[in-house]
Backbone as CSV, one residue per row, in Angstrom:
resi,resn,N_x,N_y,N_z,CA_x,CA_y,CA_z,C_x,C_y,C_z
1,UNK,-158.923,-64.324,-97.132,-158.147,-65.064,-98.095,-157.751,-64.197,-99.287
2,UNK,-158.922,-63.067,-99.306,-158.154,-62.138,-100.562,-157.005,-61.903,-100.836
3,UNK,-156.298,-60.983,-99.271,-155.072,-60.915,-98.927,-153.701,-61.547,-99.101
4,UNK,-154.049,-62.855,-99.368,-153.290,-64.003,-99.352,-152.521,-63.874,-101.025
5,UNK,-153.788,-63.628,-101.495,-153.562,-63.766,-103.031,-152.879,-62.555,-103.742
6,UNK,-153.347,-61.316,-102.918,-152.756,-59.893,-103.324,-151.337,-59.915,-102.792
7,UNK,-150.760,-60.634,-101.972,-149.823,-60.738,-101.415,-148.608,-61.500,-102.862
8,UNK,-149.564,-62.638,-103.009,-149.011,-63.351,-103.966,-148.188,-62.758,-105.444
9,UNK,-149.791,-61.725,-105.605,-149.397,-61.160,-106.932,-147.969,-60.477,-106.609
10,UNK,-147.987,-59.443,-105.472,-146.701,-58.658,-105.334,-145.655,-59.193,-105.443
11,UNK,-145.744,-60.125,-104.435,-144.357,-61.019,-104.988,-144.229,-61.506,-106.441
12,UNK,-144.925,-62.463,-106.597,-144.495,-62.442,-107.926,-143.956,-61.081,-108.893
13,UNK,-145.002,-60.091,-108.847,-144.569,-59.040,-109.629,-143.436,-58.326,-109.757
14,UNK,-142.891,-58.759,-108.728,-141.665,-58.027,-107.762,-140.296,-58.332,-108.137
15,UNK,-140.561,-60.087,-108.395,-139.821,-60.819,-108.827,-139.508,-60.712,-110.256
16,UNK,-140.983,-60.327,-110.905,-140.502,-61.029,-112.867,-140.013,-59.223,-113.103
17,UNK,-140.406,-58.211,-111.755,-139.375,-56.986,-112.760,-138.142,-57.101,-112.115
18,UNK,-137.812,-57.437,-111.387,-136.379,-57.888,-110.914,-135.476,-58.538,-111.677
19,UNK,-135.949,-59.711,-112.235,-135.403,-60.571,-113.608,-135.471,-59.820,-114.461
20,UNK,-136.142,-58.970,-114.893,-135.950,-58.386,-116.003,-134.986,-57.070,-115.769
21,UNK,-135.229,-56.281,-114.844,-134.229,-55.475,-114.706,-132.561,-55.223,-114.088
22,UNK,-132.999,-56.508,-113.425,-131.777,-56.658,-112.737,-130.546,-55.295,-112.191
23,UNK,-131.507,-54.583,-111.621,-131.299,-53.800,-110.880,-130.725,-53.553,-109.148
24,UNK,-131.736,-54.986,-108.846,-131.533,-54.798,-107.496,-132.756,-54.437,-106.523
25,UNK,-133.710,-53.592,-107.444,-134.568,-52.512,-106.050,-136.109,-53.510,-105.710
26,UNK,-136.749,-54.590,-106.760,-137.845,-54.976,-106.770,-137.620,-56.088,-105.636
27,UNK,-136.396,-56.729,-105.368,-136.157,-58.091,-104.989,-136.395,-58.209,-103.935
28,UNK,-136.159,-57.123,-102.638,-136.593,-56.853,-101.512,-138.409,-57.082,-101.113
29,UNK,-139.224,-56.404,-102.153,-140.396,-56.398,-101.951,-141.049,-57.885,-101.598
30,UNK,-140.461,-58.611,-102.599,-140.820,-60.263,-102.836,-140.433,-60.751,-101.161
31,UNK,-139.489,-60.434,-100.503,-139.298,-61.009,-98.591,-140.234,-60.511,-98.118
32,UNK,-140.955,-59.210,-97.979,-141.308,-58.739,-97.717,-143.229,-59.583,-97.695
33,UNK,-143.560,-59.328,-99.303,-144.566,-60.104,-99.960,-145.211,-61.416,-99.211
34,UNK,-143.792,-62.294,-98.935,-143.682,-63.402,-98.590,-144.163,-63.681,-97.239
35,UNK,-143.626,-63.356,-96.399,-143.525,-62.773,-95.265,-145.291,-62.616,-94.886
36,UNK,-145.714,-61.346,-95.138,-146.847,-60.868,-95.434,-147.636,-62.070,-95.742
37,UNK,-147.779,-62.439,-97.271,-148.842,-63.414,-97.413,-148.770,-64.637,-96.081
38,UNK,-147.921,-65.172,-95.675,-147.596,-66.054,-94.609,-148.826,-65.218,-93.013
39,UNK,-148.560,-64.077,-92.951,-149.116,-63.827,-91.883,-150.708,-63.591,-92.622
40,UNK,-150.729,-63.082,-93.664,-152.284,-63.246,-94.135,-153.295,-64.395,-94.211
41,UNK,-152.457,-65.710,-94.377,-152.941,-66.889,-94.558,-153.097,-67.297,-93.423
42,UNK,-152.347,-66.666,-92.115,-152.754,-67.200,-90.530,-154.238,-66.550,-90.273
43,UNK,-154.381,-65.642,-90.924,-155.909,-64.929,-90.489,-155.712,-63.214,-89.911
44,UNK,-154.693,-62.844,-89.848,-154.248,-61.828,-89.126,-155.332,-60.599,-90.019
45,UNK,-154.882,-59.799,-89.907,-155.958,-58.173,-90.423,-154.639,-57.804,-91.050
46,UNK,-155.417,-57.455,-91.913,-154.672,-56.441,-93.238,-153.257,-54.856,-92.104
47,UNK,-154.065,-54.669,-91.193,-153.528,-53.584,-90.462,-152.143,-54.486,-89.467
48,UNK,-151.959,-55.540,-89.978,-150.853,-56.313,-89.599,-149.710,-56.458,-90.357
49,UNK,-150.223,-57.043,-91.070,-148.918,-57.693,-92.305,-148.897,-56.662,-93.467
50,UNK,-149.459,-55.362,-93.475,-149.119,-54.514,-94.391,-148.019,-53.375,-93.669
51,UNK,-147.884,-53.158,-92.521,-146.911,-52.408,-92.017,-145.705,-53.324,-92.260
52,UNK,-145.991,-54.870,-91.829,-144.905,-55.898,-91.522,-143.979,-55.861,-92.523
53,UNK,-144.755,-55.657,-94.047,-144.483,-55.765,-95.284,-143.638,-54.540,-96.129
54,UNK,-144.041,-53.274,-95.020,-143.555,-51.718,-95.776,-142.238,-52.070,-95.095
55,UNK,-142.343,-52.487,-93.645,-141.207,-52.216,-92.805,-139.601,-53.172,-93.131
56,UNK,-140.598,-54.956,-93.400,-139.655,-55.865,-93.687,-138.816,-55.334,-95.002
57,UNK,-139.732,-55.104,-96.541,-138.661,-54.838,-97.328,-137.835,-53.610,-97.027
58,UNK,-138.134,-52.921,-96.481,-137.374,-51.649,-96.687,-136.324,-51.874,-95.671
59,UNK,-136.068,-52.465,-94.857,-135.497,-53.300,-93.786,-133.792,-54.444,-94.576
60,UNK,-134.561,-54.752,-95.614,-134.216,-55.972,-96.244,-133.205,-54.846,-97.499
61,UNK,-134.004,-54.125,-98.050,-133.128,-52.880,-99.289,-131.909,-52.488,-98.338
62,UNK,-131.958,-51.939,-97.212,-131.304,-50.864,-96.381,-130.065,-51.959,-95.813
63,UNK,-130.213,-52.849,-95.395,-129.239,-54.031,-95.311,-128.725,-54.737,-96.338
64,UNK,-129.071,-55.098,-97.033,-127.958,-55.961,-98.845,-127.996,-55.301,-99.152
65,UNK,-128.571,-54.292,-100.444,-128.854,-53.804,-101.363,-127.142,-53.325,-101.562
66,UNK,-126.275,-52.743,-100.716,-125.284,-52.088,-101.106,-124.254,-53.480,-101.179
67,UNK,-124.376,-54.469,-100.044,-124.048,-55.516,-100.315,-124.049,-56.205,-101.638
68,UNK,-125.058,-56.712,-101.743,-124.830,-57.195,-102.764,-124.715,-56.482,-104.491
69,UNK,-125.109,-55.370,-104.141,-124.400,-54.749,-105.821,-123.243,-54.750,-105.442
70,UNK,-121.434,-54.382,-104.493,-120.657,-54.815,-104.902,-120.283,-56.269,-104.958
71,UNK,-120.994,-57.007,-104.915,-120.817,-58.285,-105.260,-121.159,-58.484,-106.710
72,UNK,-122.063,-58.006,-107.282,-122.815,-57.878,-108.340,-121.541,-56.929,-109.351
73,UNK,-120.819,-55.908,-109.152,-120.232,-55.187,-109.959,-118.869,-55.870,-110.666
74,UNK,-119.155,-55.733,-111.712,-117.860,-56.453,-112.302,-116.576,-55.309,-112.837
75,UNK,-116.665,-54.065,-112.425,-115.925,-53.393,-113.572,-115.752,-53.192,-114.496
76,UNK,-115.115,-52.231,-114.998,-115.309,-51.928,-116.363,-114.444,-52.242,-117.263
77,UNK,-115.247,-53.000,-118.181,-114.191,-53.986,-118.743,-113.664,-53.323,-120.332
78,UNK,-112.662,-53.294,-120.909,-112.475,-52.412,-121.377,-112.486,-52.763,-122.979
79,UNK,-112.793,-52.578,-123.829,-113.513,-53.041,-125.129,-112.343,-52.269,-125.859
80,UNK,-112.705,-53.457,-127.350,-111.856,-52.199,-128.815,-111.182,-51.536,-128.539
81,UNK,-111.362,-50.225,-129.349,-110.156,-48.941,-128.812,-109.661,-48.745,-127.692
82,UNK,-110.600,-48.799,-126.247,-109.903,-48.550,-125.301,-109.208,-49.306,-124.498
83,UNK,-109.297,-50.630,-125.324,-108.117,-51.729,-124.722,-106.607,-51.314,-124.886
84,UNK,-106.464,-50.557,-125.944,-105.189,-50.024,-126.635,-104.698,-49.291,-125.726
85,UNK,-105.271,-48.373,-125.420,-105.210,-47.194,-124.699,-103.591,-47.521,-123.516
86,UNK,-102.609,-46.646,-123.950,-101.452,-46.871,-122.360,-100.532,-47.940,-123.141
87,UNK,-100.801,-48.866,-124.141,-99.598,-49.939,-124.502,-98.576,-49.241,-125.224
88,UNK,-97.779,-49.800,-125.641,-96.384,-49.430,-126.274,-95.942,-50.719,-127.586
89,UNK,-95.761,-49.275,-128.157,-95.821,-49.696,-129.991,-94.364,-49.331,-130.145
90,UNK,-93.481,-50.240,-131.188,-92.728,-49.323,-131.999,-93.325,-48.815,-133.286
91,UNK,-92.488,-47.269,-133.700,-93.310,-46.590,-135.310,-92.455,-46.966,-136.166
92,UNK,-93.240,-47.791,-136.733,-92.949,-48.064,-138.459,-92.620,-47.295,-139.188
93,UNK,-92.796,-46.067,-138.938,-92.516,-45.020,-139.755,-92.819,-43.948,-138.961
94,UNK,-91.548,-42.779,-139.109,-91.287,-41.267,-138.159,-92.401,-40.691,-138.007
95,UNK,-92.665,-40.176,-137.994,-93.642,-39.047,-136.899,-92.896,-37.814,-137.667
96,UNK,-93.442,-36.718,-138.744,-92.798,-36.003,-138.932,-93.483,-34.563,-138.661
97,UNK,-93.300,-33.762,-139.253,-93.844,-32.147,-139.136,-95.334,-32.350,-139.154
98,UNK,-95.430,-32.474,-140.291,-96.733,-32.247,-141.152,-97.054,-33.575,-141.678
99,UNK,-96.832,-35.235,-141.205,-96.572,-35.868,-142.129,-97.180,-37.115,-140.323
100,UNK,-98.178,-37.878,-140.432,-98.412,-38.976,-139.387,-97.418,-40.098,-139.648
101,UNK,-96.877,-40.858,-138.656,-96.436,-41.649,-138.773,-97.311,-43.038,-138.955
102,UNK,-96.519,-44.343,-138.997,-97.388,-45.498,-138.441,-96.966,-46.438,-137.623
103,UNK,-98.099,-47.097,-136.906,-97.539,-48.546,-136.126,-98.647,-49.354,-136.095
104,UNK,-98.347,-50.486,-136.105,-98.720,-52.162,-136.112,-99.417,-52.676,-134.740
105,UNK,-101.158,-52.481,-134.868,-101.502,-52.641,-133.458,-102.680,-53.973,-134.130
106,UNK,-102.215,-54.808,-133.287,-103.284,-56.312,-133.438,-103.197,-56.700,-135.902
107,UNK,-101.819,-56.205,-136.028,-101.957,-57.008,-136.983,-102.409,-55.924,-137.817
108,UNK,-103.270,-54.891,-137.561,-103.323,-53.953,-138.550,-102.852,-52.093,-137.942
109,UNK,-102.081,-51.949,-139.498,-101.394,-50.492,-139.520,-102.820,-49.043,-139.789
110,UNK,-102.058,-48.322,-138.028,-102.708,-46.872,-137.941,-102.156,-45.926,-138.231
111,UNK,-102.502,-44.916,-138.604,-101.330,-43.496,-138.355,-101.282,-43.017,-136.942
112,UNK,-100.112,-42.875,-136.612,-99.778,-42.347,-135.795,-99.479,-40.805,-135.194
113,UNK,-100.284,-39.650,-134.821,-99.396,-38.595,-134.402,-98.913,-38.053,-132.733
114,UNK,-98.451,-37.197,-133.055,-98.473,-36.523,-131.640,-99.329,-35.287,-131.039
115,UNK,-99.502,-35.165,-129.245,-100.473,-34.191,-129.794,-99.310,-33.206,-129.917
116,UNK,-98.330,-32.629,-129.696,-97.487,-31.555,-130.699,-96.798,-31.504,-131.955
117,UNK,-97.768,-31.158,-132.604,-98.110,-31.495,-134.105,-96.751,-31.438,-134.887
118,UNK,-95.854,-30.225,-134.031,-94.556,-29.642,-135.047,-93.387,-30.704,-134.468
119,UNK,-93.584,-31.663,-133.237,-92.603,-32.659,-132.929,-92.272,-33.597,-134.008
120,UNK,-91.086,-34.282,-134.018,-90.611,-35.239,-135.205,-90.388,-36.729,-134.023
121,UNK,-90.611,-37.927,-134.496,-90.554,-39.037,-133.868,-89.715,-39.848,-134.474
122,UNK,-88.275,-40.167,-134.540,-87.931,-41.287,-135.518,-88.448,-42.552,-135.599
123,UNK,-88.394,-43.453,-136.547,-88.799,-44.772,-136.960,-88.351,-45.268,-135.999
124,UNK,-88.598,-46.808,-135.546,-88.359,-47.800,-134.479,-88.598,-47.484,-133.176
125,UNK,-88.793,-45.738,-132.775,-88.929,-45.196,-131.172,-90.335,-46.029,-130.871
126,UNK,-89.965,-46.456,-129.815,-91.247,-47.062,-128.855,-92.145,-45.994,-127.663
127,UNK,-93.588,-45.708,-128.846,-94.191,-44.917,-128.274,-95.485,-45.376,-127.370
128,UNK,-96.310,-45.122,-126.951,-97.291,-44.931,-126.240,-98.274,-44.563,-126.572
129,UNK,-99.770,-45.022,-126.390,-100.804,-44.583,-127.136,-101.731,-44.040,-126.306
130,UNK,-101.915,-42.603,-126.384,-102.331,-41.855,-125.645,-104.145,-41.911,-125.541
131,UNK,-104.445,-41.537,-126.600,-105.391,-41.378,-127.105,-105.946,-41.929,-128.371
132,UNK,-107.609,-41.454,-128.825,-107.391,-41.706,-130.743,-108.507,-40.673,-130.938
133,UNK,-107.703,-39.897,-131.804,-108.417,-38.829,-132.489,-108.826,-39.273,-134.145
134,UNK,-110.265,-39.230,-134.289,-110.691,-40.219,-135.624,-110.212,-41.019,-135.879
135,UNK,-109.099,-41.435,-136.919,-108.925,-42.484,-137.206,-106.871,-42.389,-136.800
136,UNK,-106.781,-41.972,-136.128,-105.471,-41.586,-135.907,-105.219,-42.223,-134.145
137,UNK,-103.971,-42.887,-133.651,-103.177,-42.790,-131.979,-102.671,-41.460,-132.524
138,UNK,-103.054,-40.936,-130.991,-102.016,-39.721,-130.381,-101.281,-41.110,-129.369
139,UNK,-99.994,-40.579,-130.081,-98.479,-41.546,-129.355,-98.140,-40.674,-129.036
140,UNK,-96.899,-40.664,-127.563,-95.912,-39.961,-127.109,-94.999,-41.008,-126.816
141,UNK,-93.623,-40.159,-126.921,-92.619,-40.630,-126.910,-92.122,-41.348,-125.774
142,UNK,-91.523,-42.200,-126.067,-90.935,-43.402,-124.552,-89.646,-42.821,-124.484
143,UNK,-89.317,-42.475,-123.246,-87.168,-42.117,-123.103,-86.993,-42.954,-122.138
């Protein structure tokens, strides 16, 4: 009956780091666990349901595990700055030598440059936001 109970703990254990990590790798053990304690509680010998138990989870990982993480994957969802990233602005103001321009993204004004620093951009051109270097879009030009 020991068996029964050591069986128990695994699973359980298996389970509350699974919830917590949500990883994927503990969840297998718990079928496995299960499984196991079931044949322990019939009376069987330890030299039974502990192979049953190495073999079932690892059995159980090697079949879902890839399954269900792409089920599990949501992509990468794209936050703040790098939501910007690729849209198209008009500049409020040129793009000059030595001189950043600006444009109007969600309501508030950035400077704008290019990465070729000595290019000029006129006002109203609808640029592209490449990048952001500190507090600056690198825009390029739309034709």
């Amino acid at each position: 009956m020991t068996w029964v109970y050591i069986w128990l703990a695994i699973t359980a254990a298996s389970l509350i780091i699974e919830f917590t990590t949500n990883e994927m790798v503990s969840i297998w053990f718990a079928g496995g666990g299960v499984v196991a304690m079931i044949l322990a509680a019939c009376g069987l010998s330890w030299y039974i349901h502990l192979p049953v138990f190495i073999v079932l989870s690892l059995l159980l990982m090697l079949a879902f595990r890839s399954l269900v993480m792409k089920k599990l994957d949501k992509g990468d969802v794209k936050t703040n700055a790098d939501a910007i990233l690729g849209k198209e602005y008009k500049l409020l103001t040129a793009i000059s030598m030595h001189e950043p321009g600006t444009i109007k993204v969600n309501g508030v004004i950035w400077n704008a440059i290019t990465e070729d620093e000595e290019k000029c951009v006129p006002e109203g051109t609808t640029v592209r936001i490449k990048d952001i270097k500190g507090n600056k879009y690198i825009v390029e030009e739309l034709k």
